[in-house]
PDB file of N, CA, C and O in Angstrom:
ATOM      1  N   UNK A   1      10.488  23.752 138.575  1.00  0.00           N
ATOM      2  CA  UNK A   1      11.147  23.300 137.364  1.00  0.00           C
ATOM      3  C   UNK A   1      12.332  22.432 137.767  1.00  0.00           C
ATOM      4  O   UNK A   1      13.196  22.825 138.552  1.00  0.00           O
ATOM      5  N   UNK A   2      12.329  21.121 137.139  1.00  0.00           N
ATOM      6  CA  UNK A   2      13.820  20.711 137.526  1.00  0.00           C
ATOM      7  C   UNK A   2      14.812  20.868 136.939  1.00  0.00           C
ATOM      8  O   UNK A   2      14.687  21.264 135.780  1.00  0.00           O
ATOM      9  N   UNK A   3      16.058  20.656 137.414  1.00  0.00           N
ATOM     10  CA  UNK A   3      17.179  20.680 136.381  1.00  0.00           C
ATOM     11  C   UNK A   3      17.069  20.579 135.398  1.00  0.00           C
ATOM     12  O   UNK A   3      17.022  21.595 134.704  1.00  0.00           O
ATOM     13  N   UNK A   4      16.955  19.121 134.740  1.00  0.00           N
ATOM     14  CA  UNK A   4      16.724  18.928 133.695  1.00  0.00           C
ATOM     15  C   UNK A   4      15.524  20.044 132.470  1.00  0.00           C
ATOM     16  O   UNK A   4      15.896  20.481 131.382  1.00  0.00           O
ATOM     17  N   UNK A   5      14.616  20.182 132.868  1.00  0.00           N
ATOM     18  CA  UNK A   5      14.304  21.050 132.445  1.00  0.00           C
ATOM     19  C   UNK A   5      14.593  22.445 131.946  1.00  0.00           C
ATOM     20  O   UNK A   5      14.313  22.965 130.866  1.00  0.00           O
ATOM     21  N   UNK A   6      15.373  23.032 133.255  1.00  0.00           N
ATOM     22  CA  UNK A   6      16.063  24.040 132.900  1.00  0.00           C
ATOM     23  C   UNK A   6      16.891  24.038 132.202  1.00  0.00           C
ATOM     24  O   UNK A   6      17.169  25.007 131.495  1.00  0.00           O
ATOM     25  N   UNK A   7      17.597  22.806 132.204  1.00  0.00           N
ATOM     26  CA  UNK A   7      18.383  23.375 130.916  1.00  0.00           C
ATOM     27  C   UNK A   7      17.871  22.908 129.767  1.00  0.00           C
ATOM     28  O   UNK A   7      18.224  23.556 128.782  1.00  0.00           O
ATOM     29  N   UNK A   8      17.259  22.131 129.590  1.00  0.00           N
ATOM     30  CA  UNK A   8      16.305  21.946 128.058  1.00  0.00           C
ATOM     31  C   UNK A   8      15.863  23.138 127.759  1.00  0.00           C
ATOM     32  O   UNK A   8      15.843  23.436 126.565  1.00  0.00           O
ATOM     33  N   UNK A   9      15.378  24.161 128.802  1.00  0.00           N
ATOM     34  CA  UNK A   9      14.774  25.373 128.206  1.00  0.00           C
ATOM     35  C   UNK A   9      16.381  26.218 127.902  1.00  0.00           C
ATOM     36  O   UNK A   9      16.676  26.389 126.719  1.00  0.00           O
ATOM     37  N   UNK A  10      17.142  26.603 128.738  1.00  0.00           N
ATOM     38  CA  UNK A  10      18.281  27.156 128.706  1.00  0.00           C
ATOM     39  C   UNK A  10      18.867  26.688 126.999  1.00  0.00           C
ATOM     40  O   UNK A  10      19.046  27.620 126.214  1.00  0.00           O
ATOM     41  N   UNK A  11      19.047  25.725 126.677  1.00  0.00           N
ATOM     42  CA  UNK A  11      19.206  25.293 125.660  1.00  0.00           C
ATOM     43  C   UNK A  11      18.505  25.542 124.509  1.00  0.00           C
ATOM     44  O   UNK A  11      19.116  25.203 123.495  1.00  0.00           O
ATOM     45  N   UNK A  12      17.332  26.066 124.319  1.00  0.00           N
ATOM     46  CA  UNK A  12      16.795  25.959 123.387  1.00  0.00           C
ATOM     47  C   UNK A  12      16.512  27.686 123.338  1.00  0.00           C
ATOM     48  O   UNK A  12      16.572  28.160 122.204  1.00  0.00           O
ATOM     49  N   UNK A  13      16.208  28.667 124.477  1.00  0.00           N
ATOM     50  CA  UNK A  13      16.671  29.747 124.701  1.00  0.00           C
ATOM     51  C   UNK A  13      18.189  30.080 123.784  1.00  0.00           C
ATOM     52  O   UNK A  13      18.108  31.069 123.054  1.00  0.00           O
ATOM     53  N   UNK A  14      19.010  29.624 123.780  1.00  0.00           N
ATOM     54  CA  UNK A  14      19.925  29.943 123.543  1.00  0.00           C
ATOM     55  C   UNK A  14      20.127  29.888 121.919  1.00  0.00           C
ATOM     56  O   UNK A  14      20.517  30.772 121.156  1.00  0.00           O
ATOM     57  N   UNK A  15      19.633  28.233 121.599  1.00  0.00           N
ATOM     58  CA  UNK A  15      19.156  27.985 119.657  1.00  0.00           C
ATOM     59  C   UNK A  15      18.749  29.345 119.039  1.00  0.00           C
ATOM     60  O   UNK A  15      19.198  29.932 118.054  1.00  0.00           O
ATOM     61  N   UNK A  16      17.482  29.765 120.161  1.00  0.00           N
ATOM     62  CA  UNK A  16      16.486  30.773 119.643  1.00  0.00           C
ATOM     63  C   UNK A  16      17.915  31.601 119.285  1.00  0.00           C
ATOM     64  O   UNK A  16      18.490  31.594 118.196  1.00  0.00           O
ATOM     65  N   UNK A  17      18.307  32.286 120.456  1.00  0.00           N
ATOM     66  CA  UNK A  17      18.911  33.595 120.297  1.00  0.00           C
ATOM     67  C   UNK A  17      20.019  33.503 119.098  1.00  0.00           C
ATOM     68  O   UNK A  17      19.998  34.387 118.242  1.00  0.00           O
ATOM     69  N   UNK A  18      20.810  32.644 119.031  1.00  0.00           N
ATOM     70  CA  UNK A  18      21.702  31.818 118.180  1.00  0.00           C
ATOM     71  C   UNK A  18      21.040  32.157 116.184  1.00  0.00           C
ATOM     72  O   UNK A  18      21.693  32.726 115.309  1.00  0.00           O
ATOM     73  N   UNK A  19      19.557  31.539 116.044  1.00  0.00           N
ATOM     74  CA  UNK A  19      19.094  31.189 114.866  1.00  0.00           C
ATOM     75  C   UNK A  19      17.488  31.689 115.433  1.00  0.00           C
ATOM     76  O   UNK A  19      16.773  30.977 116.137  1.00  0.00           O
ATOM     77  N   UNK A  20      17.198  32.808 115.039  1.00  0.00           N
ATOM     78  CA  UNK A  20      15.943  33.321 115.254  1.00  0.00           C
ATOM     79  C   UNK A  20      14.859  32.499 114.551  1.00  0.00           C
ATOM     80  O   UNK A  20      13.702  32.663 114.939  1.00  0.00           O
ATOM     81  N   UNK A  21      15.099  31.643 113.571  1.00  0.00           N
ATOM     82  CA  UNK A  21      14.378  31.076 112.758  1.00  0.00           C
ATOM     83  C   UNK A  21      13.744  29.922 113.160  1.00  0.00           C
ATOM     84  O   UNK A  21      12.815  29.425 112.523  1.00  0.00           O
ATOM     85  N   UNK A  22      14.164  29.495 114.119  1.00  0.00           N
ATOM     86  CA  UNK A  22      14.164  28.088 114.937  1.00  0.00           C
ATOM     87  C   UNK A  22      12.497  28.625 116.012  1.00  0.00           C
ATOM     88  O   UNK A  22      12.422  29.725 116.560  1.00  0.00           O
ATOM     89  N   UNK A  23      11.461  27.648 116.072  1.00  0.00           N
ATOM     90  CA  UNK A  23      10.034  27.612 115.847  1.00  0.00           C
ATOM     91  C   UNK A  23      10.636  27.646 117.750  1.00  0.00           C
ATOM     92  O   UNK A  23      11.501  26.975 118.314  1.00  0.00           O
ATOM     93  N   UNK A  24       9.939  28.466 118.141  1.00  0.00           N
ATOM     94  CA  UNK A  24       9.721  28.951 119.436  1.00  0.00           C
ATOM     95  C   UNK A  24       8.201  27.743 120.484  1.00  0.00           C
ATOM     96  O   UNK A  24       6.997  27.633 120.248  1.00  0.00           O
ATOM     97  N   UNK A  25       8.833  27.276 121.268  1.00  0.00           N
ATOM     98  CA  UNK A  25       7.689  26.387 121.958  1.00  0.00           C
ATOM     99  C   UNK A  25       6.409  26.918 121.639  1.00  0.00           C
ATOM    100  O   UNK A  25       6.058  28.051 121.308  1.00  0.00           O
ATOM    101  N   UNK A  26       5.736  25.768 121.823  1.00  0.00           N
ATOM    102  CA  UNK A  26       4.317  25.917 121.486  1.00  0.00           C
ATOM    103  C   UNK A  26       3.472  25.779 122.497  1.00  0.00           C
ATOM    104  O   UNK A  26       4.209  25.415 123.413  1.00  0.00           O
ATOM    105  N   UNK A  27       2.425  25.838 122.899  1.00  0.00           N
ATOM    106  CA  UNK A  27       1.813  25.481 123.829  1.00  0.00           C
ATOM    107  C   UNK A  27       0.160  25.421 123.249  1.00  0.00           C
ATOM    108  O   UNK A  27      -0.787  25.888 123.881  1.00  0.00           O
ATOM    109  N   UNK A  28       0.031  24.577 121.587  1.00  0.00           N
ATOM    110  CA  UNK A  28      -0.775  23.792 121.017  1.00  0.00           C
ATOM    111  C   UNK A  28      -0.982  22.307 121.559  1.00  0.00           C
ATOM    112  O   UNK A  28      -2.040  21.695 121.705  1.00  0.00           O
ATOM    113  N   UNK A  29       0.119  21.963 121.774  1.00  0.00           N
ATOM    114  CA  UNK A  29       0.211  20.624 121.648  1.00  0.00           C
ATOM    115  C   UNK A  29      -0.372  20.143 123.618  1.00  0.00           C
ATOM    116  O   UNK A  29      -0.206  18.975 123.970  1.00  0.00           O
ATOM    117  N   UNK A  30      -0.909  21.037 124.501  1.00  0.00           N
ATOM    118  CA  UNK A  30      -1.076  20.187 125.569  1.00  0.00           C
ATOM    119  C   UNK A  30      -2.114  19.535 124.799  1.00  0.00           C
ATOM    120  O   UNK A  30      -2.591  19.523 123.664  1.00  0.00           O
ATOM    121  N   UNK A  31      -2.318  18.699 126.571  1.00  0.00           N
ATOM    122  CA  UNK A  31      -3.576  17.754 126.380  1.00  0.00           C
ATOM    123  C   UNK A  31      -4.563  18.889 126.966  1.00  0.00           C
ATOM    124  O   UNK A  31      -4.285  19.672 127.874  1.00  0.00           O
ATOM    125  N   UNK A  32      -5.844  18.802 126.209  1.00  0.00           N
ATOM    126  CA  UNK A  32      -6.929  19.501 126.788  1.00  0.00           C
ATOM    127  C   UNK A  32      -7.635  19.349 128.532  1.00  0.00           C
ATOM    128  O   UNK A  32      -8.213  20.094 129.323  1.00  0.00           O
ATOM    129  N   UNK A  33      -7.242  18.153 128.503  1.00  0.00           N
ATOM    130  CA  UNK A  33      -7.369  17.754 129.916  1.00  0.00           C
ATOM    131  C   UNK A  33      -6.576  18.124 131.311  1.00  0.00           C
ATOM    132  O   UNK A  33      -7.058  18.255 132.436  1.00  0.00           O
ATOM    133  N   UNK A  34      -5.202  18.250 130.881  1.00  0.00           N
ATOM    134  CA  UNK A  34      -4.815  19.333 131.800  1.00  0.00           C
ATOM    135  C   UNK A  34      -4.647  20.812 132.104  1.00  0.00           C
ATOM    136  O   UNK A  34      -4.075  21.325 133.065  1.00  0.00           O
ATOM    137  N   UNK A  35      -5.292  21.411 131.039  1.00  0.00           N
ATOM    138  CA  UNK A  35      -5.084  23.107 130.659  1.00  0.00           C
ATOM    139  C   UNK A  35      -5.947  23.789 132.148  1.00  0.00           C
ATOM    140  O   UNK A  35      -7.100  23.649 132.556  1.00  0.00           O
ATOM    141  N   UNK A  36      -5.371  24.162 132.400  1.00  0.00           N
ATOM    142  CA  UNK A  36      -5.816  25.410 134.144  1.00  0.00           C
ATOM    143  C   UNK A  36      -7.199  25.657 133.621  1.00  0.00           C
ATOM    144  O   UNK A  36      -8.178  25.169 134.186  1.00  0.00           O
ATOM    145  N   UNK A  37      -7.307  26.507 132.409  1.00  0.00           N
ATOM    146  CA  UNK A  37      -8.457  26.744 132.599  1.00  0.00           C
ATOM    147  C   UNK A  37      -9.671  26.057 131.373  1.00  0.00           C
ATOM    148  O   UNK A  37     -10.578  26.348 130.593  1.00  0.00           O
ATOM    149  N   UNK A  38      -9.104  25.295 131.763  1.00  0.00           N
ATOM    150  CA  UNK A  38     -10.142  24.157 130.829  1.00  0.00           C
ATOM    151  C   UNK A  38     -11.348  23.369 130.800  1.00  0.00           C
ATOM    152  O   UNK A  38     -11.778  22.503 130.038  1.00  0.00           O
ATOM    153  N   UNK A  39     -11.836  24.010 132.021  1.00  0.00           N
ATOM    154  CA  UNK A  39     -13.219  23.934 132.511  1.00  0.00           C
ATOM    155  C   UNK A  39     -13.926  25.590 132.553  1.00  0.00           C
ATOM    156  O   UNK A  39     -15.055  25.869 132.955  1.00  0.00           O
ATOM    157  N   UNK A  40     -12.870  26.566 132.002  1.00  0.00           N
ATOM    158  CA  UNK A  40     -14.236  27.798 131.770  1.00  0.00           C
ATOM    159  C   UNK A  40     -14.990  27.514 130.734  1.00  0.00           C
ATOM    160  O   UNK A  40     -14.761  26.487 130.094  1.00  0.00           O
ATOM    161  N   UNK A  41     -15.899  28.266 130.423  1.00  0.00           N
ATOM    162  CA  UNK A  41     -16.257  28.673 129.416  1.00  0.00           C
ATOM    163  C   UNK A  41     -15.856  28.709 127.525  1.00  0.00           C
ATOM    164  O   UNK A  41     -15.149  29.624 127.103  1.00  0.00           O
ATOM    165  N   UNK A  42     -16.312  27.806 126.718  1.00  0.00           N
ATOM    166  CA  UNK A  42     -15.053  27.472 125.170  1.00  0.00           C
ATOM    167  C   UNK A  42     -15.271  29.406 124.936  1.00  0.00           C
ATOM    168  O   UNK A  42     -16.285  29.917 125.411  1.00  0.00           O
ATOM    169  N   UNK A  43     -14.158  30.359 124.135  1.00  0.00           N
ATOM    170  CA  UNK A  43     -13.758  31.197 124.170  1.00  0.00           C
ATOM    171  C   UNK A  43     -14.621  31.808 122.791  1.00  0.00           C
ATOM    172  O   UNK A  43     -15.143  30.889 122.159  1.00  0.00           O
ATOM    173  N   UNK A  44     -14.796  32.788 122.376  1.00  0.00           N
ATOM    174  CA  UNK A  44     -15.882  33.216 120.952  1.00  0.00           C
ATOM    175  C   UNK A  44     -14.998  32.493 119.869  1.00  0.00           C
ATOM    176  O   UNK A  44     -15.515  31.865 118.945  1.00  0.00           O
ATOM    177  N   UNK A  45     -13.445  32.631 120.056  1.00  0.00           N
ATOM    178  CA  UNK A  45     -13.196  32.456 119.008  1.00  0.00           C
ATOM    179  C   UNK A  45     -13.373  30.598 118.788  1.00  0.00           C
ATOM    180  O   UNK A  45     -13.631  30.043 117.720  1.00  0.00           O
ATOM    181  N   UNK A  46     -13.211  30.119 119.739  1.00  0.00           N
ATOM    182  CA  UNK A  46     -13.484  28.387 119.915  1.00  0.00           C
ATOM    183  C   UNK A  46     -15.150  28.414 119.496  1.00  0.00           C
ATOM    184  O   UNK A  46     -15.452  27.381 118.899  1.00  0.00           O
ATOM    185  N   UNK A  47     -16.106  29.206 119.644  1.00  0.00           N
ATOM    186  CA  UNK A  47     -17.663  29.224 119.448  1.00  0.00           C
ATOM    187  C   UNK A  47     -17.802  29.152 118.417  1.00  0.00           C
ATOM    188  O   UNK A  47     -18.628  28.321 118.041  1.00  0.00           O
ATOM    189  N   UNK A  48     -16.771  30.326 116.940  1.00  0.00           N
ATOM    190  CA  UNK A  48     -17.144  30.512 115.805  1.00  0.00           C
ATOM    191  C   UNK A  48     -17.062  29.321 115.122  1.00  0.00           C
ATOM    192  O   UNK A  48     -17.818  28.631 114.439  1.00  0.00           O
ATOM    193  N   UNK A  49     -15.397  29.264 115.683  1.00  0.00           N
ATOM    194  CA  UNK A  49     -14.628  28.440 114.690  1.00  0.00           C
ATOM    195  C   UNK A  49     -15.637  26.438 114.732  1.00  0.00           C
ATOM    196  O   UNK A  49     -16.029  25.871 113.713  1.00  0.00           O
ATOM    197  N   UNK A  50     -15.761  25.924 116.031  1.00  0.00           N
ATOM    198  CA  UNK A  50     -16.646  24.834 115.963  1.00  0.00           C
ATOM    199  C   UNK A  50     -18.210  25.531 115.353  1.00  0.00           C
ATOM    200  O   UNK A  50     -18.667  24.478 114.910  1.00  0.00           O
ATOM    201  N   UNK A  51     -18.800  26.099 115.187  1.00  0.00           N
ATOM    202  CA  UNK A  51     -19.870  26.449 114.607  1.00  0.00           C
ATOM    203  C   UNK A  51     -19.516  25.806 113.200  1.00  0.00           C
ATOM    204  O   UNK A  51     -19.501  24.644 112.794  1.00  0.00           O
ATOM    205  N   UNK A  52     -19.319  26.674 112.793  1.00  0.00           N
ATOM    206  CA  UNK A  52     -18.673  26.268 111.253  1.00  0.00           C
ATOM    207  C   UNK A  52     -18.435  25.084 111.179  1.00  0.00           C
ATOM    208  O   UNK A  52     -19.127  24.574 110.297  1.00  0.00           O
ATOM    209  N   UNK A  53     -17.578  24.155 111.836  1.00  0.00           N
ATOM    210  CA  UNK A  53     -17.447  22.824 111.925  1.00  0.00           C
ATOM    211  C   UNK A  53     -18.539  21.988 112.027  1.00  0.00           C
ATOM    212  O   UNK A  53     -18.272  20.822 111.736  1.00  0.00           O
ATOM    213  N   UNK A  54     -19.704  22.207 112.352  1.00  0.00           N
ATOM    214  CA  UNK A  54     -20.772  21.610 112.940  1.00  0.00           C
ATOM    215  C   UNK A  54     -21.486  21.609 111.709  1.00  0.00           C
ATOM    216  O   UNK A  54     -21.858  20.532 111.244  1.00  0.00           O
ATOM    217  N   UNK A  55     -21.759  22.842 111.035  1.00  0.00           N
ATOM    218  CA  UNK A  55     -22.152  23.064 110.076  1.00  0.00           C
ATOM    219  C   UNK A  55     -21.636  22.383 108.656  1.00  0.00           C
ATOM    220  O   UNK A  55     -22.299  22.139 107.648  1.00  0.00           O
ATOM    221  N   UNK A  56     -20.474  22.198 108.870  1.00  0.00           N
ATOM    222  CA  UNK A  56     -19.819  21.591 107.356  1.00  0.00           C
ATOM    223  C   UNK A  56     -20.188  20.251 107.994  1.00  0.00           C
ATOM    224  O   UNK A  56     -20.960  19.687 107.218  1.00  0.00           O
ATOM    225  N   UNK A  57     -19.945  19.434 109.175  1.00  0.00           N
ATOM    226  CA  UNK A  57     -20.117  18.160 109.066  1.00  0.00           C
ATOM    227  C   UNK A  57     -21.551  17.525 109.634  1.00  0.00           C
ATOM    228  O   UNK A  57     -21.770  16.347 109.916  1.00  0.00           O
ATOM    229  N   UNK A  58     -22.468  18.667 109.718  1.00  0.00           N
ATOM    230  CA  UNK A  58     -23.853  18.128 109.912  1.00  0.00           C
ATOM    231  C   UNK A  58     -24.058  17.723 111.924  1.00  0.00           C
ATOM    232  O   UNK A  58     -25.049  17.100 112.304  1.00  0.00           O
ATOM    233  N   UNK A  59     -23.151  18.123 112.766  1.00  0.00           N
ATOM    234  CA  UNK A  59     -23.182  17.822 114.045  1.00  0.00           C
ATOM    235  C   UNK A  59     -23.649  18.881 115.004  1.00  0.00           C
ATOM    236  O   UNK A  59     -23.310  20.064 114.976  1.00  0.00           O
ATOM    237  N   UNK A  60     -24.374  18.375 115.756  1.00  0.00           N
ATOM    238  CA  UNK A  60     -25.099  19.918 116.446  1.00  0.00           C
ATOM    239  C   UNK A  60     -24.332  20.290 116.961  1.00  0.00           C
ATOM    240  O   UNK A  60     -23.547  19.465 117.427  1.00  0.00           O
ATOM    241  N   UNK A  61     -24.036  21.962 117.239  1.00  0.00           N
ATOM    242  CA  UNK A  61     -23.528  22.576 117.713  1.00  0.00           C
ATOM    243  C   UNK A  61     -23.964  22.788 119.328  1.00  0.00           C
ATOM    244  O   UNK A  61     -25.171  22.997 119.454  1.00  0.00           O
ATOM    245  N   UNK A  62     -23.281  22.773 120.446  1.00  0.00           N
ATOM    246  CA  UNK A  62     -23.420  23.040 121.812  1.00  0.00           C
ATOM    247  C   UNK A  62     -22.886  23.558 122.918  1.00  0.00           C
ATOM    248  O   UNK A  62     -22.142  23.096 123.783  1.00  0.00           O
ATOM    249  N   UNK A  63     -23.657  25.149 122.657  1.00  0.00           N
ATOM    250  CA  UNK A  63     -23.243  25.703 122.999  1.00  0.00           C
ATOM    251  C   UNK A  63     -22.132  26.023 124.336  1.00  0.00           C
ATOM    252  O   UNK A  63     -21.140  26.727 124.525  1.00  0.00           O
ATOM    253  N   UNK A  64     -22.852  25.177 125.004  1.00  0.00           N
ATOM    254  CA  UNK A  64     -22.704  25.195 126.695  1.00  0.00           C
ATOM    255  C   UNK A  64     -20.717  23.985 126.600  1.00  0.00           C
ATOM    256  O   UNK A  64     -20.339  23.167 127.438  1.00  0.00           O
ATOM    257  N   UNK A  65     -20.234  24.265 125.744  1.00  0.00           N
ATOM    258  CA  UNK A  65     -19.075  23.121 126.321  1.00  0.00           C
ATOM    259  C   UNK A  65     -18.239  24.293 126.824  1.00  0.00           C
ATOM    260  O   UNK A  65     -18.412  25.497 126.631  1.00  0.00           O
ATOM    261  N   UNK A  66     -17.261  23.640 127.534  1.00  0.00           N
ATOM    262  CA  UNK A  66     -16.315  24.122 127.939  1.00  0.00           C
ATOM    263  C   UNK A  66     -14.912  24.316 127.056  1.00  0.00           C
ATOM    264  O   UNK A  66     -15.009  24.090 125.849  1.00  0.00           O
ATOM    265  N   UNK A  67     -14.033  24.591 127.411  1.00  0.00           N
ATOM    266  CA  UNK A  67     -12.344  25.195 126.356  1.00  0.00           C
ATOM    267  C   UNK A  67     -11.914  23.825 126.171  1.00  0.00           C
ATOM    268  O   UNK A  67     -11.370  23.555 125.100  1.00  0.00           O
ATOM    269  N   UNK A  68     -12.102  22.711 127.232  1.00  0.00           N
ATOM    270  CA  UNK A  68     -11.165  21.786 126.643  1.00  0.00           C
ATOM    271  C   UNK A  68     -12.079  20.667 126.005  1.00  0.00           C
ATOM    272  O   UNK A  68     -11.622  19.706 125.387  1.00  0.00           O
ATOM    273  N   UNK A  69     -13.693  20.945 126.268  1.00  0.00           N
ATOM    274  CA  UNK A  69     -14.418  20.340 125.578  1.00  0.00           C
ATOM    275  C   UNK A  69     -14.439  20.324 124.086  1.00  0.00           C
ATOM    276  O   UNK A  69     -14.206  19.445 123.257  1.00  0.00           O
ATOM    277  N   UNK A  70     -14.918  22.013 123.983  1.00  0.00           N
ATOM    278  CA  UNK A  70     -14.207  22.319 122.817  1.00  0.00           C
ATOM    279  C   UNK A  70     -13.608  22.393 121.649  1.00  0.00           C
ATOM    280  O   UNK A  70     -14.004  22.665 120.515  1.00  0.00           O
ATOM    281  N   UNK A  71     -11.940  21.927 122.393  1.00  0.00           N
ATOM    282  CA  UNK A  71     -11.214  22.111 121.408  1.00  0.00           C
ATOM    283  C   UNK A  71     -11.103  20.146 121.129  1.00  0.00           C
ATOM    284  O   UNK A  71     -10.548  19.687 120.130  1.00  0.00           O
ATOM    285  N   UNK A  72     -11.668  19.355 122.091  1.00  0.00           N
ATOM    286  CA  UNK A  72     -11.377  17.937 121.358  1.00  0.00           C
ATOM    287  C   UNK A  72     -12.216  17.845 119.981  1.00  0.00           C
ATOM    288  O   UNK A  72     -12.009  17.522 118.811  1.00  0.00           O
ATOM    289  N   UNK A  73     -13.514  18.414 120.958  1.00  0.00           N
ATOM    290  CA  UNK A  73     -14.809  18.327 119.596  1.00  0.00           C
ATOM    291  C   UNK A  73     -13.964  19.188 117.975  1.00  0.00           C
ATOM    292  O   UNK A  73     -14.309  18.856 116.841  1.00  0.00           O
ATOM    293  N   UNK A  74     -12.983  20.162 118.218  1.00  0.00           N
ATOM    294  CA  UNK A  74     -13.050  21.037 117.071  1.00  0.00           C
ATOM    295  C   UNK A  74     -11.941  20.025 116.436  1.00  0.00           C
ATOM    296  O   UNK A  74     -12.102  19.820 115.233  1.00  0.00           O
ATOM    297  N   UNK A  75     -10.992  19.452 116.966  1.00  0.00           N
ATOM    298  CA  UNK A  75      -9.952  18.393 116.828  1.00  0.00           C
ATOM    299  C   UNK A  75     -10.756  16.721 115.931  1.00  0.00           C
ATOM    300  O   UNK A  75     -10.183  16.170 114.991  1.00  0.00           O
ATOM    301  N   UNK A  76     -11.935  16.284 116.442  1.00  0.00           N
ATOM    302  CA  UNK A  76     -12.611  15.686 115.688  1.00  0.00           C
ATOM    303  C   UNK A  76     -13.313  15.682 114.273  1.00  0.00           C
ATOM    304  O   UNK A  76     -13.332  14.905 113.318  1.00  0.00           O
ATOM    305  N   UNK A  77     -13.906  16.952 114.586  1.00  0.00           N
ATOM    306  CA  UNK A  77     -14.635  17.454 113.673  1.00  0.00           C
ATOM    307  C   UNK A  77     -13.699  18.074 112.402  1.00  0.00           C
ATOM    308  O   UNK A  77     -14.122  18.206 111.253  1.00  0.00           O
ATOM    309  N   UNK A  78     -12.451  18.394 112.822  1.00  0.00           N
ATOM    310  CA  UNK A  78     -11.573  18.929 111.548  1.00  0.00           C
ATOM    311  C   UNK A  78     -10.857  18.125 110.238  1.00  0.00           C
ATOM    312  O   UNK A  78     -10.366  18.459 109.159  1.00  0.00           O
ATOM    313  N   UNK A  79     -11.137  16.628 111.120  1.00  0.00           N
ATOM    314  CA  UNK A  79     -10.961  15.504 110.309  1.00  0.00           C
ATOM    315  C   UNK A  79     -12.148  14.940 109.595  1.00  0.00           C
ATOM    316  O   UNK A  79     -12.089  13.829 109.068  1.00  0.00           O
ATOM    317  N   UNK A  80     -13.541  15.900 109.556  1.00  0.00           N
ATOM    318  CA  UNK A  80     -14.727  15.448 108.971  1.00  0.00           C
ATOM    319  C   UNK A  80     -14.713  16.011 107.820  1.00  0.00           C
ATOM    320  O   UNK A  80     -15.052  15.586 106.715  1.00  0.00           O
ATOM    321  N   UNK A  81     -14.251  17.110 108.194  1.00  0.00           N
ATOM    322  CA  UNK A  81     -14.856  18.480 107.190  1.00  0.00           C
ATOM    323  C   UNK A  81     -14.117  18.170 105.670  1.00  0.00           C
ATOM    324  O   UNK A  81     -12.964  17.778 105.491  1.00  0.00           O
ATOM    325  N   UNK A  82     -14.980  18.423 104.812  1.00  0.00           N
ATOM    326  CA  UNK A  82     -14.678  18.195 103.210  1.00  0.00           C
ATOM    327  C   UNK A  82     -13.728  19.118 103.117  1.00  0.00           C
ATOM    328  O   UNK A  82     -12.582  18.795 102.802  1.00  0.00           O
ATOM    329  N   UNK A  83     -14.231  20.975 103.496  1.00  0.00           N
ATOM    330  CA  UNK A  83     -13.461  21.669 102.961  1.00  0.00           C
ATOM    331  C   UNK A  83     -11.940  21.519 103.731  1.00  0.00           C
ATOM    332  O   UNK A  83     -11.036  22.146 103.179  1.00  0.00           O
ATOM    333  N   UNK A  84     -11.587  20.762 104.929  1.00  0.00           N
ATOM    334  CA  UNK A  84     -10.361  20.760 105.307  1.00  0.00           C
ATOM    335  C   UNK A  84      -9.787  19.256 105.028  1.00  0.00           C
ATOM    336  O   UNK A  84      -8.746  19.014 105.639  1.00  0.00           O
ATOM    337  N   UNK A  85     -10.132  18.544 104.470  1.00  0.00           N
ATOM    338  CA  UNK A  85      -9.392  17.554 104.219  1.00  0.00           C
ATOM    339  C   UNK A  85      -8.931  17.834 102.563  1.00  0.00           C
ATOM    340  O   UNK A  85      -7.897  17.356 102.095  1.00  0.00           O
ATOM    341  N   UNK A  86      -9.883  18.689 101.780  1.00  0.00           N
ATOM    342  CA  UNK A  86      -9.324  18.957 100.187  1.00  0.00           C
ATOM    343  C   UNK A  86      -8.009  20.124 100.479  1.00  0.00           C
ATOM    344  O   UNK A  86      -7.093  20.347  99.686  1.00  0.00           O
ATOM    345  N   UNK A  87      -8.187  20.729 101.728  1.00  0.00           N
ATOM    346  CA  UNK A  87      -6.675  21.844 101.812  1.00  0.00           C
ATOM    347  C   UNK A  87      -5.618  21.134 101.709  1.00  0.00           C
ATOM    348  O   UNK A  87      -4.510  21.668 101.740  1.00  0.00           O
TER     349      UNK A  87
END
């Protein structure tokens, strides 16, 4: 970690403790392409959830992708879907 970093985290550690209300890092936002384990296996809950997706937008479902395969395909496909663009 470098300096800089540390204290960006030190800093924002501190917001937290300060104002509990304040949205705690995320770790949504990597890129799928660098995630460690982003060449296992996509996870049941990544299986269901693109199923369904496949299904509302007519795209075959396949089985065999991987986590960061995945989650681009579920990232595409969420901008197809009727029922999530009327939410």
């Amino acid at each position: 970690m470098t300096k800089t970093t540390a204290k960006a985290d030190d800093a924002h550690s501190a917001e937290l403790s300060e104002n509990p209300k304040v949205d705690a890092p995320s770790n949504a936002e990597k890129d799928p392409d660098t995630w460690t384990t982003g060449d296992e296996p996509m996870t049941g809950a990544q299986a269901s959830y693109l199923q369904t997706l496949c299904e509302e937008t007519g795209t075959e479902f396949d089985p065999k992708l991987n986590k960061a395969e995945a989650s681009k395909q579920i990232d595409a496909l969420q901008g197809q879907s009727k029922r999530l663009k009327s939410a």
